[in-house]
C-alpha positions in Angstrom: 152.6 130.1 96.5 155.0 129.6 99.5 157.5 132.0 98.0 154.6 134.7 97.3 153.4 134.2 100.5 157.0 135.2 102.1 157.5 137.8 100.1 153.9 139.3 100.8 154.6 138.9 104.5 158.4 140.8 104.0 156.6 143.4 102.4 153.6 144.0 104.7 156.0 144.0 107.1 158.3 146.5 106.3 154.8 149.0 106.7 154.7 147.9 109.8 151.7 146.0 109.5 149.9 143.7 111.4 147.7 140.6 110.4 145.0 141.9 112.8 145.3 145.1 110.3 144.0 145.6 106.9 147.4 145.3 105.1 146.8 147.2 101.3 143.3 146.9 101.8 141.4 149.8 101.8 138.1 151.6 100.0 140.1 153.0 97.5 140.5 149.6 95.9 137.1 150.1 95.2 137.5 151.4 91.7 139.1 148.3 90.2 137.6 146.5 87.7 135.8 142.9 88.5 134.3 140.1 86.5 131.0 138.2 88.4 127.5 137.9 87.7 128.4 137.8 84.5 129.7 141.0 83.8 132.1 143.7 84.8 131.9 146.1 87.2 133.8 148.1 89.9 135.0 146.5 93.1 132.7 148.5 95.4 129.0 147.7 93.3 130.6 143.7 93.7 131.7 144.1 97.1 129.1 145.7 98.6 126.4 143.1 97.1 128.1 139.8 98.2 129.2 141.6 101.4 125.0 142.5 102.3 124.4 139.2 100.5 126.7 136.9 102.7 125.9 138.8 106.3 123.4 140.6 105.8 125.2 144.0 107.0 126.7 146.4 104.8 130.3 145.8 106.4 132.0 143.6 108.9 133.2 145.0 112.2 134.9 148.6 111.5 135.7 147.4 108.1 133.5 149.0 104.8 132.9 146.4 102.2 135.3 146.4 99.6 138.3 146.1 102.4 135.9 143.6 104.5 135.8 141.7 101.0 140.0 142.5 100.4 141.0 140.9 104.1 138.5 137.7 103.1 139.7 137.1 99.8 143.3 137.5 101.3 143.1 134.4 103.6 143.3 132.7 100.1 146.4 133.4 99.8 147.9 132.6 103.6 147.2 135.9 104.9 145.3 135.7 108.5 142.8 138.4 109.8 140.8 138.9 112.8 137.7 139.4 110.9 134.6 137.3 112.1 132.4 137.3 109.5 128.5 136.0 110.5 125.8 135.4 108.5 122.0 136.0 110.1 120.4 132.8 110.8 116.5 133.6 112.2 114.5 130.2 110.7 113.7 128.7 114.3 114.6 124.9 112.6 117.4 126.0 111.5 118.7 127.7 114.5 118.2 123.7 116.2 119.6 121.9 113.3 123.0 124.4 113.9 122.7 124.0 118.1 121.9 127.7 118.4 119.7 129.3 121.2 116.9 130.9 120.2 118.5 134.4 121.2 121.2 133.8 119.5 120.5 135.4 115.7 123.9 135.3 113.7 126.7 132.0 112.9 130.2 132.7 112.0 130.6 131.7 108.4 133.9 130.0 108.7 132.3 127.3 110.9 129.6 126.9 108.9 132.2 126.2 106.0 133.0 123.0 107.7 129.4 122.0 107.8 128.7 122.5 104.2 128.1 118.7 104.1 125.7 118.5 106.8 124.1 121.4 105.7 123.6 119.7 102.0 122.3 116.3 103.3 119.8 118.5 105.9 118.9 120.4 102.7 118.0 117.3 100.8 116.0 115.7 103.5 113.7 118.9 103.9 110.3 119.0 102.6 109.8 120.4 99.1 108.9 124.2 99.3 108.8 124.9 103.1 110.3 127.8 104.2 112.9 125.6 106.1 114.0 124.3 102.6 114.4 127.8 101.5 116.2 128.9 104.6 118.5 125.7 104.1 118.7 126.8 100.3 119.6 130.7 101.6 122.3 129.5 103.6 123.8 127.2 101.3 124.4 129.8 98.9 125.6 132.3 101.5 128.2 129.7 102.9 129.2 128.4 99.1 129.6 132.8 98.2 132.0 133.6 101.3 133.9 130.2 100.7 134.9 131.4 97.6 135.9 134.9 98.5 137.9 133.1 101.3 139.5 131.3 99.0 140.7 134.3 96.8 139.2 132.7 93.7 135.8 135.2 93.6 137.9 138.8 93.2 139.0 138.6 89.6 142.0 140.6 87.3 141.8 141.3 83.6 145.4 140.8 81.7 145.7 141.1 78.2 144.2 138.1 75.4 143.5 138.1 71.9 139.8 138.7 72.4 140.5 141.9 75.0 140.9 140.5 78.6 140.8 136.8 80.2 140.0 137.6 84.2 142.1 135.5 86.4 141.2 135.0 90.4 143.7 136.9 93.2 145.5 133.5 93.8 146.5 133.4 90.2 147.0 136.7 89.3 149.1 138.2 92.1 152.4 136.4 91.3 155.7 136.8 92.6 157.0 138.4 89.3 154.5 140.6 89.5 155.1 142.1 92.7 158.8 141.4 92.6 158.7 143.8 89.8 157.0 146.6 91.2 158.8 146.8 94.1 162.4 146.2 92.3 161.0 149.6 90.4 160.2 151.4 93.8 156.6 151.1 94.3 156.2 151.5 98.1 152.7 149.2 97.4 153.5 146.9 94.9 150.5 144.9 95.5 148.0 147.9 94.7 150.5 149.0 92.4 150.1 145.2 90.1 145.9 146.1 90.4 145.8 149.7 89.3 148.0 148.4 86.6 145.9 145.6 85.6 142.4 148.3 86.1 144.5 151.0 84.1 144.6 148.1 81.2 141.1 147.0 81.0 139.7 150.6 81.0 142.0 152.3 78.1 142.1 148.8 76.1 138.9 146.8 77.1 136.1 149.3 78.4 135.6 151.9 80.8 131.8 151.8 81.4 132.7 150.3 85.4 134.7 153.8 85.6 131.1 155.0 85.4 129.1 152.6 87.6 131.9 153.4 90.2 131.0 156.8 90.0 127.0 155.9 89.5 127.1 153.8 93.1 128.9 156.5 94.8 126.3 159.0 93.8 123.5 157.8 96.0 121.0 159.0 93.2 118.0 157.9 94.5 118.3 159.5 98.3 118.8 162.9 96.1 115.8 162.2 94.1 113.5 161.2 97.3 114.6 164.6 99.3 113.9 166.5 96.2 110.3 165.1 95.8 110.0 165.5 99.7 110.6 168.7 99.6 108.5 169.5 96.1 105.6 167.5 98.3 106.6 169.8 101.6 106.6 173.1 99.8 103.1 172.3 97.7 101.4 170.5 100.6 102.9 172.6 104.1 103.9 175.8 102.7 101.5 176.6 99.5 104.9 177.6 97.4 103.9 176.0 93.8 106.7 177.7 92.5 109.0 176.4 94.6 107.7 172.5 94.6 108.2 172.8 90.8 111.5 174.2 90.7 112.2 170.8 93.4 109.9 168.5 90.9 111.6 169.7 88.0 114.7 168.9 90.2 113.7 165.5 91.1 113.1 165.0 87.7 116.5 165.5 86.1 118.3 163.1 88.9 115.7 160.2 88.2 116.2 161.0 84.6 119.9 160.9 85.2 120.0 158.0 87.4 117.7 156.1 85.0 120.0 157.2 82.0 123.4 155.8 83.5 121.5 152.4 84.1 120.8 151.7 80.9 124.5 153.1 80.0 126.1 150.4 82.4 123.1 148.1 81.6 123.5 148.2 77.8 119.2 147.9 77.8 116.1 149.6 78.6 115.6 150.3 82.4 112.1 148.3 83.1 114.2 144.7 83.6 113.5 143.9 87.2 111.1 145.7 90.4 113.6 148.1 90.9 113.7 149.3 88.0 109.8 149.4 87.0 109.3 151.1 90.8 111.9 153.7 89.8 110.4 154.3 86.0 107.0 154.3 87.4 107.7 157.3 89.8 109.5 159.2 87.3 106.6 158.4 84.4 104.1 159.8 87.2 106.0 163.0 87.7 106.3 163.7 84.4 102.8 162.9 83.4 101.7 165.2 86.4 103.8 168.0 85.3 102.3 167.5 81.8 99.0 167.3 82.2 99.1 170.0 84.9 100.4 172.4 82.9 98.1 172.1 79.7 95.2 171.6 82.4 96.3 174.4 84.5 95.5 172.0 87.6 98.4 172.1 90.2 96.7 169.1 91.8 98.1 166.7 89.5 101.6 168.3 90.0 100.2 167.0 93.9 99.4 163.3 93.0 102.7 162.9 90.6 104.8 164.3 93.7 102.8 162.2 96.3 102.9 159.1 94.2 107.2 159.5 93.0 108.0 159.9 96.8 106.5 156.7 97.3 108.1 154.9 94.7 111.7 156.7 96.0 111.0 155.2 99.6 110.7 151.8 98.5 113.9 152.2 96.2 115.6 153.5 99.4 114.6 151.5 101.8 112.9 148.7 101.1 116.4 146.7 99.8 115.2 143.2 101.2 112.6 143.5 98.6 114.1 145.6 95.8 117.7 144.8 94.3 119.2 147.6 92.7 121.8 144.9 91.2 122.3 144.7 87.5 122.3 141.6 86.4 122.6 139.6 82.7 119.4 139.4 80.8 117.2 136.0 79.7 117.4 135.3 76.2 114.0 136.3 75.4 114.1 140.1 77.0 117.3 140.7 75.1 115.1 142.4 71.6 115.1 146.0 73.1 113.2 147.0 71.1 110.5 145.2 72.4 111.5 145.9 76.0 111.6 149.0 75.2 108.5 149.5 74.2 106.2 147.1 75.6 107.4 147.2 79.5 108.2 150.8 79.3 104.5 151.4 78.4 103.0 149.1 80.8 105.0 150.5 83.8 104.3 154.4 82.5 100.4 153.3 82.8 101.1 151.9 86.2 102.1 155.2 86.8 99.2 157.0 85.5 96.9 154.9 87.5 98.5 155.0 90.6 98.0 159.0 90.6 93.9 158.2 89.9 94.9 156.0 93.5 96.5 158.9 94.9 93.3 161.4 93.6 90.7 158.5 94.7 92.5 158.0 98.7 92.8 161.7 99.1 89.0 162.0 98.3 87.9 159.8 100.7 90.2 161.1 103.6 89.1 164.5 103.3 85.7 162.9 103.1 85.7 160.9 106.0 88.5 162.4 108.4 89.3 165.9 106.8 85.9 167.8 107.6 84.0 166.4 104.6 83.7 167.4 101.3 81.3 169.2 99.2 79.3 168.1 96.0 81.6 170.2 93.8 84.7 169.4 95.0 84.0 166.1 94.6 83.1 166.3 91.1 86.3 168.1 90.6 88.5 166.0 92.3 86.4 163.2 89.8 87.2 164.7 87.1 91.0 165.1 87.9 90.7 161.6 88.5 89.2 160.4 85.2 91.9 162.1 83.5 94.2 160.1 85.1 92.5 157.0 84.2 92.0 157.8 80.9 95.9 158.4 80.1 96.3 155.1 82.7 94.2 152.4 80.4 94.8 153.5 77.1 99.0 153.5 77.8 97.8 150.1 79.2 95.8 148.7 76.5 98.5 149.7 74.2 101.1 147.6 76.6 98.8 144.9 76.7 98.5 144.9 72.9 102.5 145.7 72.7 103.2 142.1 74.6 100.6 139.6 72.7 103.2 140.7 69.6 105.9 140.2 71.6 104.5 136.8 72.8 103.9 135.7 69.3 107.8 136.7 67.8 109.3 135.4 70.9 106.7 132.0 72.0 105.0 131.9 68.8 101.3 132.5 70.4 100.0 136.2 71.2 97.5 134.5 74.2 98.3 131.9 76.7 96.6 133.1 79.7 99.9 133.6 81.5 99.5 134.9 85.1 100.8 137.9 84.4 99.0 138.3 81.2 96.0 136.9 82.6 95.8 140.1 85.8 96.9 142.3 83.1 93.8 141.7 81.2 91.8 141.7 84.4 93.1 145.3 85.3 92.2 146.8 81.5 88.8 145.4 81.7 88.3 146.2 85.4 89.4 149.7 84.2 87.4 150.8 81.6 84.4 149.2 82.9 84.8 152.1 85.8 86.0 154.6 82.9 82.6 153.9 80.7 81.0 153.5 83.9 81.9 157.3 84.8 81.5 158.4 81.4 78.1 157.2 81.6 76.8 158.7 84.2 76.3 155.0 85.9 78.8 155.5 88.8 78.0 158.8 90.8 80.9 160.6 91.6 80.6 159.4 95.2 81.1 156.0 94.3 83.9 156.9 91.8 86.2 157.4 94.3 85.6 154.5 95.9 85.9 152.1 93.0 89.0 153.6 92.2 91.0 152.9 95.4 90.2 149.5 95.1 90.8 148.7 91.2 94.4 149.8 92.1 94.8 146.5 94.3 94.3 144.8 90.9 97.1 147.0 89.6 99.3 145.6 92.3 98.5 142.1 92.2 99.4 142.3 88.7 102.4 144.0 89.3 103.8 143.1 92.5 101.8 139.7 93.4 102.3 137.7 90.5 106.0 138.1 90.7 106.0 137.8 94.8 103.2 135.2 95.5 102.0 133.1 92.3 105.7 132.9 91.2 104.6 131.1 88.4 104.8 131.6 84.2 106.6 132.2 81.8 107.2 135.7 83.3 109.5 134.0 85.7 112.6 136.0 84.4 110.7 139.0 86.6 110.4 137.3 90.0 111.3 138.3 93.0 111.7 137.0 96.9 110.2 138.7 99.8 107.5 141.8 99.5 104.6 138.7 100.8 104.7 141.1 103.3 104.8 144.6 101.7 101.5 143.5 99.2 99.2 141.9 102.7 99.7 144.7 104.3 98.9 147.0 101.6 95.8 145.3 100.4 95.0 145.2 104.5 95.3 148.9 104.8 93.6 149.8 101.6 90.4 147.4 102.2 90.6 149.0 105.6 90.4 152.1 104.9 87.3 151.7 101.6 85.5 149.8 105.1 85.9 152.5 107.5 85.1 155.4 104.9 82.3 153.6 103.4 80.8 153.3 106.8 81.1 156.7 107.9 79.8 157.5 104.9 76.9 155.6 105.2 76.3 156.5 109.2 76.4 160.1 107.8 73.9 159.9 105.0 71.7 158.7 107.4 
């Protein structure tokens, strides 16, 4: 290592390097191949995960991620930096326990490496599911992550083995021969020279599927999809141009439909595996069921609610990251049948869809009623009627889904019922639903009150959804649980009870 570490030095400095520079590192290094998480992919999908993940930023100084993570994982190996990586610390106990002031809001990780033992015994000592355990618990695996790229044992190589590649860490794989030899054959980088070698290997022997994902993440596919369905919403909504908001739905359509496609490329399984991914499928199902129905129906208002609903699901994919992963990660044993992934959590999520634009039908309704002028007997049985529809598609995908995972249950648990959380709201939203869809049909709810049942029988749809997995946390659906979004789901139940109260009341006050 002593010997590598001169020779690294005479090299780096024969470019007139630095150690305050970033030597070879740079963001073209991003395409290499990497083994974590238990799988492969390119540098810059790892790099920019444990980067966010470790500080909380998407880079470090003036550095972008992958050569942020290159300079970190180089210290392993003798080589100094001037980076100062921090990690955000905001739990007000855990500010004391590190002697911080309470304006103070980030820790450099390198200290913190020394007090990994403190920081374990503090852990142990904590109370059993408060949040400072979990902050402690945060922390920990921050601190343990950037240790080990510091180290230079997290950034892995593929060489050459029986079986197609064994991945070796930075400090094992950069040898002296190695570079020795690509220098004695005139590489002026040797270093980079050993890695695109080693990447060159693993894509035409091994696989080349991170080639793609590389590609994929530089894309940006979902900030393309939400302008497209901004502007499809913009030119229906603003400008009255259906023509146009088509031609940007049908748009929006084939980047979702792309962007879902190369998922379950790199994936190797159906897209529906974790709340990104049901989020994105859900927007794209409503879209396409708006188009669909709107065409036989010749109703452009359900091209409205499919646009309205997909640029809400394209928001959250865009910016609500603290509460959506985009990573791909390995699958549990039991969601590893695709078939039954495939078809069971695909339908439920395309129902989700349905029903959300009977949400979006439902809330416009009472706006216009209550803030938009008011709205006459005939409109409102229209707009009920465009809502049914919606419902209808909504709980019968739903009850097939429902009917799809009891099966499922059975071949996998060996029971089709357990009263699950999640199977248990499930039930609760199908029954809730087609008591207000026989209800309707019936003539028993007026089309006044239609609207009004609707917007709230979608809160069930999101507890079912988003609240078991964010604040029961509890099942055997645990494989789909998530941290964060407490926040997201009170304040959308908040603002949706709000505004059932305030309608309901003008409605009332105007009646009389």
């Amino acid at each position: 290592m002593q010997t590598l570490k001169v020779l690294l030095l005479t090299v780096l400095t024969s470019f007139s390097l630095q150690a305050a520079e970033p030597y070879f590192c740079s963001s073209e290094l991003g395409r290499l191949p990497v083994q974590q998480g238990g799988r492969v992919k390119p540098l810059y999908v790892h790099a920019s995960e444990t980067i966010k993940y470790v500080t909380g930023e998407r880079k470090i100084g003036d550095y972008d991620a992958v050569t942020a993570y290159c300079l970190l994982s180089l210290q392993g190996m003798g080589l100094a930096n001037n980076l100062k990586a921090t990690t955000k610390v905001e739990h007000i106990d855990l500010k004391k326990f590190l002697g911080m002031e309470e304006s103070e809001h980030t820790y450099e990780l390198a200290e913190l490496v020394d007090q990994m033992g403190e920081l374990r015994l503090e852990w142990r000592q904590a109370e059993e599911d408060s949040s400072y355990k979990k902050a402690l618990n945060t922390l920990l695996g921050q601190v343990a992550l950037y240790n080990d790229i510091a180290s230079g044992n997290n950034w892995t190589f593929p060489e050459p083995a029986a079986d197609g590649a064994s991945w070796f860490p930075l400090v094992a794989f950069l040898t002296e021969t190695k570079v020795a030899k690509a220098k004695s054959e005139g590489s002026n980088e040797p270093f980079v020279t050993v890695m695109n070698e080693a990447s060159k290997f693993y894509e035409t022997k091994v696989d080349d599927t991170f080639v793609l994902e590389y590609h994929y993440a530089k894309a940006h596919l979902p900030g393309w999809a939400m302008l497209l369905s901004l502007l499809g919403l913009a030119s229906l909504v603003l400008f009255k141009r259906f023509k146009v908001a088509l031609l940007f739905a049908g748009s929006a359509i084939l980047v979702q439909t792309a962007l879902i496609t190369l998922r379950v490329i790199i994936s190797g399984r159906g897209p529906v595996t974790n709340m990104y991914e049901t989020v994105l499928f859900s927007g794209w199902g409503a879209l396409v069921l708006g188009l669909a129905i709107g065409h036989f129906r010749k109703e452009k208002a359900f091209v409205y609610v499919g646009l309205a609903y997909n640029v809400m699901t394209m928001m959250m994919m865009n910016f609500a990251t603290g509460m959506l992963s985009e990573r791909i990660s390995p699958l549990v044993p039991v969601l590893r049948d695709n078939f039954w992934l495939s078809t069971h959590v695909t339908t439920i999520i395309i129902s989700y869809g349905a029903l959300a634009m009977s949400w979006v039908l439902a809330n416009t309704v009472l706006i216009k009623r209550s803030f938009g002028g008011g709205i006459s007997a005939e409109d409102e049985r229209y707009f009920a009627d465009l809502t049914y529809t919606c419902m209808k598609w909504g709980t019968v995908l739903l009850a097939a889904g429902v009917i799809l995972g009891g099966v499922w249950a059975d071949y996998s648990w060996g029971r089709f019922w357990g009263w699950d959380p999640k199977e248990t709201w499930s039930l609760i939203v199908l029954c809730l639903y087609m008591a207000i869809l026989h209800g309707r049909y019936t003539a028993w709810i007026p089309p006044r009150r239609f609207a009004t049942l609707v917007a709230a029988a979608f809160m069930s749809v999101m507890m079912a959804w988003f609240g078991v997995n964010y604040i029961l946390a509890s099942g055997l659906h645990s494989y789909g649980f998530s941290e964060g979004g407490a926040i997201f789901l009170g304040s959308f139940f908040l603002i949706q009870i709000a505004l059932i109260a305030i309608t309901s009341l003008k409605s009332k006050l105007s009646t009389n």
